[in-house]
KEZA-879532 format. One record per residue (C-alpha): residue in three letters; x, y, z. Coordinates in pm, 1 decimal. Layout:
+-----+----------+----------+----------+
! res !       px !       py !       pz !
+-----+----------+----------+----------+
! ala !        X !        Y !        Z !
...
+-----+----------+----------+----------+
***
This chain:
+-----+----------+----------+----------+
! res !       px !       py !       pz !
+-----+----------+----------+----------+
! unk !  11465.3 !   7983.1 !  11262.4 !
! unk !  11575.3 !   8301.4 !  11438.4 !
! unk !  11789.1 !   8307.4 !  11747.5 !
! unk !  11514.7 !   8371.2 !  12023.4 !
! unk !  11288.7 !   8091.7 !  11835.8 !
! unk !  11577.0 !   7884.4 !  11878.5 !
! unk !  11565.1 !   7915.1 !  12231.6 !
! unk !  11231.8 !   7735.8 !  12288.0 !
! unk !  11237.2 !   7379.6 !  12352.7 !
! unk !  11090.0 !   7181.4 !  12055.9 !
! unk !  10821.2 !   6997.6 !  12203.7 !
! unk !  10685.2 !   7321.6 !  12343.6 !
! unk !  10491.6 !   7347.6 !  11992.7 !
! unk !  10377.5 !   7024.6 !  11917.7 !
! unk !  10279.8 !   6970.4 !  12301.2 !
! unk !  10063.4 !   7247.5 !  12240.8 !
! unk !   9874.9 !   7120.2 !  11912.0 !
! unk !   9859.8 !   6778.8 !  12036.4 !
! unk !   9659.6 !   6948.3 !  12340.5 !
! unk !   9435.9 !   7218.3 !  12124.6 !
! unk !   9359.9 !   6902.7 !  11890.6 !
! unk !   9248.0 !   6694.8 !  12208.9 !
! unk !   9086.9 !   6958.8 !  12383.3 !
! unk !   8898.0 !   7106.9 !  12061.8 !
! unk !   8779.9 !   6712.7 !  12002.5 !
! unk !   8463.8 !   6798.0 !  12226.2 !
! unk !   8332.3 !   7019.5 !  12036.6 !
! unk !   8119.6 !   6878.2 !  11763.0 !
! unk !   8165.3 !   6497.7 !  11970.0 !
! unk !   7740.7 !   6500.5 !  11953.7 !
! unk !   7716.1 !   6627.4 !  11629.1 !
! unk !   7881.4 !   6283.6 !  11530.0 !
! unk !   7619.8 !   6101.6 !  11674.1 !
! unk !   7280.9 !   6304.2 !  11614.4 !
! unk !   7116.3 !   6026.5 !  11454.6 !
! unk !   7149.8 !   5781.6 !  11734.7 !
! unk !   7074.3 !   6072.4 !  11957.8 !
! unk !   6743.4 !   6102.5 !  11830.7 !
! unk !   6654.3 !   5789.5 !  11855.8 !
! unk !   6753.8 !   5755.0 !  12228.3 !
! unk !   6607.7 !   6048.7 !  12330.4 !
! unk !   6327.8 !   6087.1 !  12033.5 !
! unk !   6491.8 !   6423.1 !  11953.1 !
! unk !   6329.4 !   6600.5 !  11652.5 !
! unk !   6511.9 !   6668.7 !  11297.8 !
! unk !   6611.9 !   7007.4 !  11416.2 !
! unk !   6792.0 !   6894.8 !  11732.2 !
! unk !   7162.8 !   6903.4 !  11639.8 !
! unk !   7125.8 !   7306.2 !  11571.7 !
! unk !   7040.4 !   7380.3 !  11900.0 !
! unk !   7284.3 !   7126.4 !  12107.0 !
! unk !   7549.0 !   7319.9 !  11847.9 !
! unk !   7432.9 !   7606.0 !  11988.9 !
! unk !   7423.7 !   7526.1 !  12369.4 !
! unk !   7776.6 !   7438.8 !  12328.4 !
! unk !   7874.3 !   7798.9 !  12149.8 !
! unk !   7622.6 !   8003.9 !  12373.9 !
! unk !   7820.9 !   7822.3 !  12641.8 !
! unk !   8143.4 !   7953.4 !  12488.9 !
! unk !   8063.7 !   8266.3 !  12473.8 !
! unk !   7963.9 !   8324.2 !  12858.8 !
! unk !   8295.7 !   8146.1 !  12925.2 !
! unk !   8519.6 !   8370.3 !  12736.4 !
! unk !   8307.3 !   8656.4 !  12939.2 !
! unk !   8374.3 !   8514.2 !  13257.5 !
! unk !   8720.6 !   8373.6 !  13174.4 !
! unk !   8782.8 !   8806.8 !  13107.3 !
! unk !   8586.2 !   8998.3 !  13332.5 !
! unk !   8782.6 !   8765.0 !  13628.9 !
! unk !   9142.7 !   8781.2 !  13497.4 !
! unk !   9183.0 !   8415.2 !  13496.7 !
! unk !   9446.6 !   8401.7 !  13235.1 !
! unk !   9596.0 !   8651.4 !  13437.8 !
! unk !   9534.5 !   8533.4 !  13801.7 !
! unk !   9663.6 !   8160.1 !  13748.9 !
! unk !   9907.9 !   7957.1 !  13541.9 !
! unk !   9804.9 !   7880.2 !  13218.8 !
! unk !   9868.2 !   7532.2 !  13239.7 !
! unk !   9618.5 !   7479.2 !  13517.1 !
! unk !   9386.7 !   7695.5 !  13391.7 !
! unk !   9359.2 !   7423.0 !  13054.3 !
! unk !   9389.4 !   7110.6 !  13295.3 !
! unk !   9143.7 !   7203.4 !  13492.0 !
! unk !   8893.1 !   7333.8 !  13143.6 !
! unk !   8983.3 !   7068.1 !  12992.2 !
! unk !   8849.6 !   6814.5 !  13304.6 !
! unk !   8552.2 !   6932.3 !  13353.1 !
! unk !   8493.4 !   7024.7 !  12986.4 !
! unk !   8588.5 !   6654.1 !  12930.6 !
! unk !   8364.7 !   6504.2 !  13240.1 !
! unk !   8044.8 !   6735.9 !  13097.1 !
! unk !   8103.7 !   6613.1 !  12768.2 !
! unk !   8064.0 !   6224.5 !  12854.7 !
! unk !   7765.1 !   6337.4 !  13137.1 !
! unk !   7530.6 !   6309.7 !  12784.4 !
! unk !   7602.3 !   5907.7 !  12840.3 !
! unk !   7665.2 !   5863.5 !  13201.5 !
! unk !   7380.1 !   6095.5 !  13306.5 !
! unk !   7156.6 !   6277.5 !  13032.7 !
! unk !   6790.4 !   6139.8 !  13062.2 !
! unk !   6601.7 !   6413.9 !  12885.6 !
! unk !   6623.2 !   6691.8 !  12583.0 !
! unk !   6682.2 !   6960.3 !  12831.3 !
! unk !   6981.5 !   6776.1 !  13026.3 !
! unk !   7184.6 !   6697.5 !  12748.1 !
! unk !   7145.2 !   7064.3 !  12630.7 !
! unk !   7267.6 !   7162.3 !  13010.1 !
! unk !   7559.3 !   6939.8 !  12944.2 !
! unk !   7667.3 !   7093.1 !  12589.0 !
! unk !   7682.9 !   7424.6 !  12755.6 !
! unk !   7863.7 !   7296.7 !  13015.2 !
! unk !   8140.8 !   7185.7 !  12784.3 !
! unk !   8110.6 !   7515.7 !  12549.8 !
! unk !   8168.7 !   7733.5 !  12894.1 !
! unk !   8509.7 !   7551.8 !  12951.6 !
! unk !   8643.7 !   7516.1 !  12602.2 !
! unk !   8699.9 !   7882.5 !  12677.9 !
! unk !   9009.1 !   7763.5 !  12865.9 !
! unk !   9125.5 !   7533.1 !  12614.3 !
! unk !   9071.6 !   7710.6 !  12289.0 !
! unk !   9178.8 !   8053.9 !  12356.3 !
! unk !   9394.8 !   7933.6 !  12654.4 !
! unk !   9558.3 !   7728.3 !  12385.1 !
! unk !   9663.6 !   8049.0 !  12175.6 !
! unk !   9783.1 !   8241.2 !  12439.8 !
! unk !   9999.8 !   7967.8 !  12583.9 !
! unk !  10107.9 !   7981.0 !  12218.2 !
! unk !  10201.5 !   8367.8 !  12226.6 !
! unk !  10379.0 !   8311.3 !  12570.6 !
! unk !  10604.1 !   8116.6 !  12424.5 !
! unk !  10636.2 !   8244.1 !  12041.5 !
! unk !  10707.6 !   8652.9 !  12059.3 !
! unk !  10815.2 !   8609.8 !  11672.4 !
! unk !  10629.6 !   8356.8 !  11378.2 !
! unk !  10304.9 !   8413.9 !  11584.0 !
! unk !  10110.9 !   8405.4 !  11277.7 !
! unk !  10244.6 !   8062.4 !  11180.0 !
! unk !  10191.0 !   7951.9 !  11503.4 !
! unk !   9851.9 !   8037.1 !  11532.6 !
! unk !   9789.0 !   7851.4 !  11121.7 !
! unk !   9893.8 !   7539.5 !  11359.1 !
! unk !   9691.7 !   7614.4 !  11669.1 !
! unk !   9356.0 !   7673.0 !  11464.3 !
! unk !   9449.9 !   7378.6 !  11204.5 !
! unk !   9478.8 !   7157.9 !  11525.4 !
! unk !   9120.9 !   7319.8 !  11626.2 !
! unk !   8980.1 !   7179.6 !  11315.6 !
! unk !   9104.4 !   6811.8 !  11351.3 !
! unk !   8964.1 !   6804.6 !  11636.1 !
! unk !   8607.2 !   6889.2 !  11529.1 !
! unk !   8678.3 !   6647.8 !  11237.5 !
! unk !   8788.6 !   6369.0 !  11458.1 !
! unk !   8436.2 !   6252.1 !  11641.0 !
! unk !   8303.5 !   6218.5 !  11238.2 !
! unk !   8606.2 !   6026.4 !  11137.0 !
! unk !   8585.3 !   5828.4 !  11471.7 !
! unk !   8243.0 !   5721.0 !  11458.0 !
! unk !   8383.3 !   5593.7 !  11109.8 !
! unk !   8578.8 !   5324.8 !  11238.8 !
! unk !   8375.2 !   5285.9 !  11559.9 !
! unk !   8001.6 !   5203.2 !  11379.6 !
! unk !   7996.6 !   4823.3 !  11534.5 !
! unk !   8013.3 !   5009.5 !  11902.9 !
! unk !   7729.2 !   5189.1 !  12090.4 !
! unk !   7710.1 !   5579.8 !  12007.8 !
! unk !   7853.7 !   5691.5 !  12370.3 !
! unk !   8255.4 !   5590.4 !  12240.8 !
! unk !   8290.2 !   5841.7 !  12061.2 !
! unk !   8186.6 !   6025.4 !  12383.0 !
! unk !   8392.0 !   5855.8 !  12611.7 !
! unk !   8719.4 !   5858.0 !  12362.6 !
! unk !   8685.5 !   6244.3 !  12294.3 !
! unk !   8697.2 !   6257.5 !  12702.4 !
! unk !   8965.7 !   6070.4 !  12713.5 !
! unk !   9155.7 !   6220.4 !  12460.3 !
! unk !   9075.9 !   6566.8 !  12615.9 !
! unk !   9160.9 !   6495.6 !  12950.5 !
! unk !   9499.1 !   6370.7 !  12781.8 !
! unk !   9565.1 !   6691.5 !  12624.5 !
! unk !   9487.6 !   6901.2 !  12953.0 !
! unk !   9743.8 !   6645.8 !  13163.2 !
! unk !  10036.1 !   6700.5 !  12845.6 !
! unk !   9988.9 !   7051.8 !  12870.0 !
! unk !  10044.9 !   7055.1 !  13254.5 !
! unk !  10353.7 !   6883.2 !  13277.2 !
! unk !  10507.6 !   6943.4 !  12948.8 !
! unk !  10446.1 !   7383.0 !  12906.8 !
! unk !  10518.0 !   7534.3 !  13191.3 !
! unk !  10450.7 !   7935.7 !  13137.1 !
! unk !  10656.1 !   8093.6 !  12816.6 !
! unk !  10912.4 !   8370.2 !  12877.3 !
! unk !  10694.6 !   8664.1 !  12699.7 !
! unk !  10403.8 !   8575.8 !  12918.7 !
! unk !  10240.9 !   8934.0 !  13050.4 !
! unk !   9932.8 !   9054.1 !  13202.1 !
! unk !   9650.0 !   9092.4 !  12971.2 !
! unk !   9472.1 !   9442.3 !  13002.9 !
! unk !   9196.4 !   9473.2 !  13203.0 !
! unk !   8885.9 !   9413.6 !  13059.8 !
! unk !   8648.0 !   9691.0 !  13021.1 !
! unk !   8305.9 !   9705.6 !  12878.4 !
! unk !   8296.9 !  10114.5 !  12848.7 !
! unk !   8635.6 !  10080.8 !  12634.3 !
! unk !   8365.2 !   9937.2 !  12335.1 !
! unk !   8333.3 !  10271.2 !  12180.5 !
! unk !   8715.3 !  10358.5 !  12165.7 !
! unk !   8783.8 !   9999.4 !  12034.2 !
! unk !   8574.5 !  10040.9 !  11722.0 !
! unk !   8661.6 !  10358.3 !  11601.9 !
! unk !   8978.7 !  10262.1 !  11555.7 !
! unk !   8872.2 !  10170.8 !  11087.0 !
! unk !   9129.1 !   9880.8 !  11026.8 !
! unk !   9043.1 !   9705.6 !  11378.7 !
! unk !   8655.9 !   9737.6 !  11224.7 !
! unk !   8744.4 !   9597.2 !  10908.4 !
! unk !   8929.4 !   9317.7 !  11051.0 !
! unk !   8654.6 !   9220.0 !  11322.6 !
! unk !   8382.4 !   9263.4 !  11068.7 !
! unk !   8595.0 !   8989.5 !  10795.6 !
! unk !   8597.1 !   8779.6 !  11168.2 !
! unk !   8230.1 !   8834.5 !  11196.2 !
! unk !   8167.8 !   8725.9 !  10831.1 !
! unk !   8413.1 !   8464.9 !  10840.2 !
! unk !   8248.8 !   8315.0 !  11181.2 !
! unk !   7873.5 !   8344.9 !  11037.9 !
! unk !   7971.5 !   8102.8 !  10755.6 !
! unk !   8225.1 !   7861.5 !  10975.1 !
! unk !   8019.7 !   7708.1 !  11235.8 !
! unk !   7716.0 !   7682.9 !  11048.7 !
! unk !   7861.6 !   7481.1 !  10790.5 !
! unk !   8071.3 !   7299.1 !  11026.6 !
! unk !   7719.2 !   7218.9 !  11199.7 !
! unk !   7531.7 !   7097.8 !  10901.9 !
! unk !   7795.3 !   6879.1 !  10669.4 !
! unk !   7650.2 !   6522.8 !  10767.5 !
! unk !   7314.6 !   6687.4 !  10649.0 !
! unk !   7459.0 !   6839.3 !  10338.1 !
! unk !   7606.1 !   6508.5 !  10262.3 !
! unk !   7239.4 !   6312.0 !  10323.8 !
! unk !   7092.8 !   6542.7 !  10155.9 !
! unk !   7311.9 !   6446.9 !   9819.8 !
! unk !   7284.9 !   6089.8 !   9874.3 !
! unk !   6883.2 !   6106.1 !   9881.3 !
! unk !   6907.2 !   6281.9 !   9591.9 !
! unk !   7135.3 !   6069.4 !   9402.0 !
! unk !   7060.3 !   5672.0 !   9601.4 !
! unk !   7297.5 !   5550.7 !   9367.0 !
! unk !   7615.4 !   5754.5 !   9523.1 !
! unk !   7812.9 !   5547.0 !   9761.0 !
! unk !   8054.4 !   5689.4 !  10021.8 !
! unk !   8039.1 !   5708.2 !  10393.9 !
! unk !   7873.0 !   6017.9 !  10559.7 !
! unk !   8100.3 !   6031.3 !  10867.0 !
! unk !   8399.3 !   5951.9 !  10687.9 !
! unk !   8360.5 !   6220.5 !  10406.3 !
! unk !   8203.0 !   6470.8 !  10728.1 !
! unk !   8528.8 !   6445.0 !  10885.7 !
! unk !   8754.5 !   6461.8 !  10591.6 !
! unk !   8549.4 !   6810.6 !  10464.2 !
! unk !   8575.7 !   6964.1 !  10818.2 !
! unk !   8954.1 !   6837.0 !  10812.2 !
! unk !   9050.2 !   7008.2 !  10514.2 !
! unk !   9068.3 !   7300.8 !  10660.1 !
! unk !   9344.6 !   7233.2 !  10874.2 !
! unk !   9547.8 !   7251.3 !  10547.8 !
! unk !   9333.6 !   7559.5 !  10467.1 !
! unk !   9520.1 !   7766.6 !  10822.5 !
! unk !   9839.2 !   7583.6 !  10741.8 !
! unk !   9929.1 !   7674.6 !  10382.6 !
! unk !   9746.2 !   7987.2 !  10481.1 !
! unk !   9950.5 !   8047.4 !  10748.5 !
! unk !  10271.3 !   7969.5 !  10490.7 !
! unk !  10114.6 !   8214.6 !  10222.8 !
! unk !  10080.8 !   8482.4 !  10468.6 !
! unk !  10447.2 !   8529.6 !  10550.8 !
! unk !  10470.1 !   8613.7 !  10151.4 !
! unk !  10169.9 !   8772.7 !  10075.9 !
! unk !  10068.7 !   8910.3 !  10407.1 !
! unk !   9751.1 !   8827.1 !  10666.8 !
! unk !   9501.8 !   9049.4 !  10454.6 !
! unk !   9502.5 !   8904.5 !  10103.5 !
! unk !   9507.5 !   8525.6 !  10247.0 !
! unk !   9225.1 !   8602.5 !  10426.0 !
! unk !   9044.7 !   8761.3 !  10126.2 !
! unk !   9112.6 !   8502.4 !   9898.3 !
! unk !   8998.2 !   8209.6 !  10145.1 !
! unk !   8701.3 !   8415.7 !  10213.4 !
! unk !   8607.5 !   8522.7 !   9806.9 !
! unk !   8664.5 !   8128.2 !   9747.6 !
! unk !   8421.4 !   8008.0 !  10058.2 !
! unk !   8168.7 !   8287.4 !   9963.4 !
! unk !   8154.4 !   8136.5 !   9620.5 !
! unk !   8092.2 !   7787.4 !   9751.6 !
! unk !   7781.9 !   7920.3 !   9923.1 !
! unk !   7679.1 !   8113.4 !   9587.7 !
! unk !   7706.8 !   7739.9 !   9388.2 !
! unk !   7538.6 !   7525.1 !   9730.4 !
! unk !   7216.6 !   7510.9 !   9521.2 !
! unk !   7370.4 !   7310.9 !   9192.7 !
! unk !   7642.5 !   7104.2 !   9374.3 !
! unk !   7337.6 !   6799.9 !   9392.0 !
! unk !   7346.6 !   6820.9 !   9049.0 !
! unk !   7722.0 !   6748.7 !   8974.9 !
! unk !   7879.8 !   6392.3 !   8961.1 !
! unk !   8004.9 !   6248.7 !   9278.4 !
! unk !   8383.2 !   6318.4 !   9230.1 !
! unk !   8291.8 !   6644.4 !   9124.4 !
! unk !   8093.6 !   6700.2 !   9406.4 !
! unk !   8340.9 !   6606.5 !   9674.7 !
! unk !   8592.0 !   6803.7 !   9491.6 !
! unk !   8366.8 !   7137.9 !   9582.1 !
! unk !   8248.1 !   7019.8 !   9938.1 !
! unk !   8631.3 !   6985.3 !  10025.1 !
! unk !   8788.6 !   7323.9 !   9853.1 !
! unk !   8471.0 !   7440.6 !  10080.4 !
! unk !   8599.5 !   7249.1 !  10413.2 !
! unk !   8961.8 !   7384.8 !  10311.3 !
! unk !   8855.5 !   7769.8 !  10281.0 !
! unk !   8560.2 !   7808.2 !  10510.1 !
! unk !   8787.1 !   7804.8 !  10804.4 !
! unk !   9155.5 !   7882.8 !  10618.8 !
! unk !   9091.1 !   8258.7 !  10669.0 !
! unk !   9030.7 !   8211.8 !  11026.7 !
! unk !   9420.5 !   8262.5 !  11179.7 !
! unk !   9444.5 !   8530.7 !  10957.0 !
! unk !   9177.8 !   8701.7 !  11030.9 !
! unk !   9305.6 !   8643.0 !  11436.8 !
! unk !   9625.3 !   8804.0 !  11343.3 !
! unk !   9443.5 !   9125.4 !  11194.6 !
! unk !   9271.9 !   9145.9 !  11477.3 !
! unk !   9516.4 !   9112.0 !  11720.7 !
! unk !   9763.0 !   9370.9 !  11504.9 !
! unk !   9528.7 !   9640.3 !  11480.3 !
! unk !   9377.6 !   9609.6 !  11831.9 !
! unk !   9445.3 !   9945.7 !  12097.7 !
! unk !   9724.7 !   9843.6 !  12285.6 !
! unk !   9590.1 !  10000.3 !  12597.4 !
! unk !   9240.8 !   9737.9 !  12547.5 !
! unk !   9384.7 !   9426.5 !  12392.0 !
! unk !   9246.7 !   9227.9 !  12646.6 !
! unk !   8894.3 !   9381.8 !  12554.5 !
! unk !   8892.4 !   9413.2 !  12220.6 !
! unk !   8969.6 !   9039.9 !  12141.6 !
! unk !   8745.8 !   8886.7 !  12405.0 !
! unk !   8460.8 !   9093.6 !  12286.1 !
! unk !   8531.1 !   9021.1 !  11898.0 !
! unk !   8611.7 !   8618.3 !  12004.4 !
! unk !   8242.4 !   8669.9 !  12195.7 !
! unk !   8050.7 !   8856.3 !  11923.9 !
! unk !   8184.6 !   8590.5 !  11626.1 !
! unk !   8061.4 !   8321.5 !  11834.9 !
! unk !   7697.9 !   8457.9 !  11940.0 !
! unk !   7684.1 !   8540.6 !  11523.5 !
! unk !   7762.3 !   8164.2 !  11490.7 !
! unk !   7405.8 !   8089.8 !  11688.9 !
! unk !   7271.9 !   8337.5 !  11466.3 !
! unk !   7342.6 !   8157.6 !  11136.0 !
! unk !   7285.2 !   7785.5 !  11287.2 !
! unk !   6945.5 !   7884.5 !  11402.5 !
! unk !   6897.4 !   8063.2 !  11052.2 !
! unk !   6965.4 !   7756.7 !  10872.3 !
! unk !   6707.5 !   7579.6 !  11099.2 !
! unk !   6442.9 !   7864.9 !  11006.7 !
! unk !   6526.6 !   7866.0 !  10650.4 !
! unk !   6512.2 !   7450.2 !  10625.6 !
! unk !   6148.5 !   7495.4 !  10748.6 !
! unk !   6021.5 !   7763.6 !  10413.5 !
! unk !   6289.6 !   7647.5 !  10140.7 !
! unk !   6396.9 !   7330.5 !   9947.9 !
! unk !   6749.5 !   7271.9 !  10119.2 !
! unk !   6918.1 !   7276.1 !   9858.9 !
! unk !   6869.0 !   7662.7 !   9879.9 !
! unk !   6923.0 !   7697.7 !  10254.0 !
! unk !   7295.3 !   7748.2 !  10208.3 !
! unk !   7273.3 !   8041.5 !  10016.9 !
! unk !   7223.5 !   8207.9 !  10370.7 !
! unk !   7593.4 !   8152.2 !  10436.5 !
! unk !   7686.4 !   8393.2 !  10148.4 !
! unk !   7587.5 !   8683.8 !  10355.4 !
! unk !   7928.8 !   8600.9 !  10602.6 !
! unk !   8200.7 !   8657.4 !  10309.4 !
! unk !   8018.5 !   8923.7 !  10155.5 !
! unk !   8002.8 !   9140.4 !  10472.2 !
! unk !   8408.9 !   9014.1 !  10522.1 !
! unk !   8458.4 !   9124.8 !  10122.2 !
! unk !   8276.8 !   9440.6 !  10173.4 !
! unk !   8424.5 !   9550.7 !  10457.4 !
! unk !   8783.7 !   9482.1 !  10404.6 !
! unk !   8798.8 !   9522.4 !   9973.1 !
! unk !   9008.7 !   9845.8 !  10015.8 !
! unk !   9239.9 !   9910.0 !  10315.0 !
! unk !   9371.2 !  10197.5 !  10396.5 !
+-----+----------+----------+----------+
***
């Protein structure tokens, strides 16, 4: 470790993981329990696609906000997640306490999506406050930790399917609300911490002329229309087998969580390869590999259950391994003088493309056998592939 790593306190990291992990844990916490969902609330088949996408249309106004005001900027970090990760936390369990129709629990999703925009991105900047050198690895731990924490509502309901559905609500609030209170009193603001530019919606044009900042938001873009969408729909890729083959025998939430979990090794080991091989070529290979997974979704009911669980996890593992990388490449290759703009409006066009592809697979599972539908994913890695197959 180099001298001015040295010189940060070594819970500053794990404090920080620990707190994107907790914080992140809301995310998908209904997604665990859409089946008893629908019953409570006589939801239809298609309702976890849109309460996904309340949450990331929710996101996405938040990051907006979170910019045009300066927040990062105008308060310390620290409170700024507390205080996200509070109310993200008290929305999040408002689906038990307080829901009593379609149209409130939706209100609440978005509710929770609008503050993870100070925990998620919050999370990484607190990161870069505090880590001017071995960003990149830092970041392979930040988004891994983002990842177990959409995992962890599937692998709690696991061990929680004797106990009514609102636990895992109530326990991902807690755990959240955890995070936002270690973060508080354990990071205070990093040394290298620095105004963010101004953001600036008439800086779009000079952003994206700038060809390797294109390439490396359009392998985002790509990389996000794939993520969230399969993220979204693993319980129902998993049912899906299982009605196919009634004689397979493994636990949907369990094997949910593991898949989605994978890919916190995936941004790990990525993270690792990258300081050999460099951002670029990680992020190609995780995104050729995932793009292939898509291209082979329509035969993976045929293949033997170890087989098949074999493919669905290299899936979990690259699907999202490409994502830090693809953060760095932004980041590198952003104008200095627009930082600020260019990543909130690439972090805010990935995740509207996200609502994109979830409602897609909705459409799709309407005119197709579903064992097709997944071949819509493909078009994510091969707009990544095309646009970033030769740099220069």
């Amino acid at each position: 470790m180099d001298k001015i790593q040295s010189t940060v306190p070594r819970h500053i990291l794990p404090t920080i993981i620990f707190a994107q992990f907790a914080g992140t844990s809301l995310w998908f916490a209904t997604n665990a329990i859409i089946p008893e969902l629908q019953k409570e609330f006589a939801l239809t088949t298609h309702a976890g696609s849109d309460i996904t996408s309340a949450v990331q249309f929710g996101f996405i106004l938040g990051t907006l906000v979170f910019a045009l005001f300066g927040v990062a900027d105008r308060f310390p970090s620290s409170k700024v997640f507390l205080y996200s990760a509070v109310i993200a936390a008290l929305a999040n369990v408002s689906v038990f306490l307080f829901a009593h129709s379609y149209g409130e629990i939706l209100l609440y999703r978005f509710i929770t999506g609008f503050f993870l925009a100070g925990i998620y991105p919050m999370g990484m900047k607190i990161s870069a406050d505090w880590y001017a050198k071995g960003l990149g690895k830092a970041l392979g731990y930040l988004v891994g930790a983002l990842v177990l924490g959409t995992a962890f509502p599937h692998l709690m309901k696991t061990f929680t399917e004797t106990l009514p559905w609102a636990t895992v609500l109530v326990a991902t609030s807690l755990l959240a609300t955890l995070g936002g209170v270690s973060i508080y009193f354990l990071v205070p603001d990093g040394p290298h911490r620095q105004a963010s530019p101004p953001f600036s919606w008439s800086a779009l044009p000079l952003i994206f002329k700038k060809k390797n900042f294109r390439r490396a938001a359009f392998g985002y873009f790509g990389h996000m229309w794939e993520l969230y969408a399969l993220w979204a729909s693993v319980p129902a890729l998993l049912y899906y087998y299982k009605d196919y083959r009634p004689e397979a025998s493994f636990t949907i939430s369990l094997w949910s969580g593991l898949i989605i979990a994978m890919g916190a090794l995936g941004c790990v080991w990525g993270g690792y390869l990258s300081l050999r091989w460099g951002s670029q070529r990680i992020a190609m290979a995780m995104l050729v590999v995932s793009g292939l997974c898509c291209l082979v979704s329509p035969l993976l009911s045929a293949l033997p259950l170890p087989l098949y669980l074999a493919v669905v996890l290299l899936w979990g593992l690259t699907v999202v391994g490409d994502s830090p990388q693809f953060s760095t490449l932004v980041a590198q290759n952003a104008p200095k003088a627009y930082k600020g703009t260019a990543l909130t409006i690439v972090n805010s066009l990935g995740f509207a493309i996200t609502i994109v592809s979830i409602q897609g697979l909705k459409w799709m599972s309407d005119l197709l056998p579903e064992r097709y539908i997944y071949l819509l994913l493909f078009l994510g890695p091969l707009l990544g592939i095309l646009s970033n197959w030769r740099r220069g």
